[in-house]
C-alpha positions in Angstrom: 92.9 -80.7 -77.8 94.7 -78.8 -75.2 98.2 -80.3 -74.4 101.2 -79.0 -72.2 104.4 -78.0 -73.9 107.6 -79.5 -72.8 110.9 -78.2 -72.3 114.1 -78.9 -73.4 116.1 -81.2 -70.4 112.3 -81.6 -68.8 112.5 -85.4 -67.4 109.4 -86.8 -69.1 108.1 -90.1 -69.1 106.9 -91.4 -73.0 105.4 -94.0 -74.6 107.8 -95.7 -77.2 106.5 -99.0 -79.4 103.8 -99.9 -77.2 106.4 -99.3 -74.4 106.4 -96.9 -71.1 110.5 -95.3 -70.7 112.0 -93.0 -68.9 113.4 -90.0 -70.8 114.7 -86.0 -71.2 113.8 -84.4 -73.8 116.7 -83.0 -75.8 115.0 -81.3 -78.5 111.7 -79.4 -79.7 111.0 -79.6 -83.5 108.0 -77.3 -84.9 106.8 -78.3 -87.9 106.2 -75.8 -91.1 103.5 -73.2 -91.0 101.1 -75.5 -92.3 101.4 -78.2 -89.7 100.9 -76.9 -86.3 102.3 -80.3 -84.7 105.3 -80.4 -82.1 107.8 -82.9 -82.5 109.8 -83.8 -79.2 113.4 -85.9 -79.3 113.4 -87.8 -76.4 116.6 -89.2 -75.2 115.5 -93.1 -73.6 116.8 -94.4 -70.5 116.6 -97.5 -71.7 118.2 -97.7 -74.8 120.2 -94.8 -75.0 118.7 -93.8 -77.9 116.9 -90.6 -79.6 113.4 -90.9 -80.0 111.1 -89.0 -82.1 107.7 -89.0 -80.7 105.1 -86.3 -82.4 101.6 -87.5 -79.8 102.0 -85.1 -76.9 99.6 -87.4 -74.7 102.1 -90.3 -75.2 104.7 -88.0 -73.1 104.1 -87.4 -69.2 105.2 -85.7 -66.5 107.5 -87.0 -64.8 105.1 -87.8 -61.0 104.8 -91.0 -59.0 101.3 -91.5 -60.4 102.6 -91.6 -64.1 105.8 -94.0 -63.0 103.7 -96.6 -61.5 102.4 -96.6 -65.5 106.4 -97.3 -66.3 106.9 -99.8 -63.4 107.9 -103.4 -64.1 107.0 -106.1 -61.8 110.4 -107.4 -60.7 109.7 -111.1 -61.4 109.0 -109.7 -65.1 112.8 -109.3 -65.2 113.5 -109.1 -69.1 116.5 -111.4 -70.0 118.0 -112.7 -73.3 117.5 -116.5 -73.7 120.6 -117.4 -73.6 121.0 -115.9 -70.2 117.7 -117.3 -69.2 118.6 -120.7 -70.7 122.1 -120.4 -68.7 120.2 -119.7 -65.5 117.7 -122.5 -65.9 120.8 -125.2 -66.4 122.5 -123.8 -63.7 119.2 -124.0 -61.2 118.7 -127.2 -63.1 122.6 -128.5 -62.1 122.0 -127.4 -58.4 119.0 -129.6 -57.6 120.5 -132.6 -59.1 123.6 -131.9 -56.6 126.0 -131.1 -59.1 127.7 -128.6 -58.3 130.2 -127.1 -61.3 133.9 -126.8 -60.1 135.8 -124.2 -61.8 139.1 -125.0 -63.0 140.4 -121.3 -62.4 140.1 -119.9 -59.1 139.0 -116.6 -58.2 142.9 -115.8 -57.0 144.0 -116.5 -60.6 141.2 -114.4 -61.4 142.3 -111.6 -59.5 145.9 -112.1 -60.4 144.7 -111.8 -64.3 143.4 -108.7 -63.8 146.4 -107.4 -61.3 148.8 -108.3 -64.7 145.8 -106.6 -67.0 146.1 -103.0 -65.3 149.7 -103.5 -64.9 150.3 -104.3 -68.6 148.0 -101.4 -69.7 149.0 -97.6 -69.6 146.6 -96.4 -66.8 147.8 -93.8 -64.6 148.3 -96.2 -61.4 151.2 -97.5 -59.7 151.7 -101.2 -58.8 151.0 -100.4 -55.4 147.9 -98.0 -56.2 146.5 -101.5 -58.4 147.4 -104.5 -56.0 145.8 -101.7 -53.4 142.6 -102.1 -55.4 142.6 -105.7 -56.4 143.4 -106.6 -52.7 140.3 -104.4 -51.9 138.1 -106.2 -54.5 139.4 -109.6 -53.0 137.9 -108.2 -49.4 134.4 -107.3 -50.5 134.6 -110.7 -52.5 135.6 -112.9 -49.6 132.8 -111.1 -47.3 129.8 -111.1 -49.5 130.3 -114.2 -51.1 128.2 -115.9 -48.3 125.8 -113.5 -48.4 125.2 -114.2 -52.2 124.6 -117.5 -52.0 121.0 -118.4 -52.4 120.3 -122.4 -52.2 121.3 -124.6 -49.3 123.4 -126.7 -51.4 125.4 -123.4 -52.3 125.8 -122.8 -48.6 126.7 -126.2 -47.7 129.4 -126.5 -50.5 130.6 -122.9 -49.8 131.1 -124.0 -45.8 133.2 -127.4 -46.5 135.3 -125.7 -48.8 135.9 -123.4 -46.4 136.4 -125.8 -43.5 139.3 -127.4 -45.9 140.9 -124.3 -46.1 143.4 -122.7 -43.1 142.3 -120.5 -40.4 142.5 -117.5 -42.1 140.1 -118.3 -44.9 139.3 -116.5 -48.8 137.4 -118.0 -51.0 139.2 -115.7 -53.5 
């Protein structure tokens, strides 16, 4: 069978354990005189790994034909179950109207991580770092409502907010 030879760097697309991934190929291995075969290490997307893969028709060119073969259905997402299981009590917490109220606040949040880069040896000053965490405190406050899915998110997100003074962050 008559198969194209890949390159070393070439963006490919392989199949890994039953598994379409994204990949470059970082290194071609030809076998000893008596084994014609090619052996490709594939560097995965995905995991970050190296992967040996020998069966040139399990590697592709990298085309939008061959990454609709790769493409996931986003409500496939792939989750851990405790993250899934964390997800479902927390949609599970929302419909019953109970709401979780933190005990730290998204200031002492910000403050935390104001005294972490202060306290480590980055190459910042204290005005270069509250700079930055007074920047992260903007996007914060300003996408927050975007982010909020349910109506009961919304609703509770809006009478906090009405409690609050004029010039309102949620952080």
């Amino acid at each position: 069978m008559l198969h194209t030879t890949y390159e070393i760097n070439q963006y490919v697309i392989f199949k890994y354990q039953d598994e379409w991934q994204e990949g470059r190929i970082i290194d071609v291995v030809v076998s000893d005189e008596k084994d014609t075969r090619t052996y490709y290490k594939v560097l995965s997307f995905m995991t970050l790994m190296e992967v040996p893969t020998l069966l040139f028709d399990h590697i592709l060119v990298n085309n939008s034909e061959n990454i609709k073969k790769i493409t996931k259905p986003f409500s496939k997402i792939p989750l851990s179950k405790e993250l899934r299981s964390l997800i479902e009590f927390d949609k599970e917490m929302i419909t019953k109207n109970k709401i979780y109220k933190g005990e730290i606040s998204m200031n002492t949040i910000f403050n935390d991580f104001y005294d972490f880069l202060c306290n480590s040896k980055c190459n910042l000053s204290k005005e270069e770092i509250l700079l930055g965490v007074e920047g992260l405190k903007l996007t914060f406050n300003f996408l927050i409502e975007k982010v909020l899915k349910t109506q009961k998110e919304k609703k509770y997100f809006l009478s906090i907010k009405d409690k609050k003074e004029k010039d309102f962050h949620f952080g």
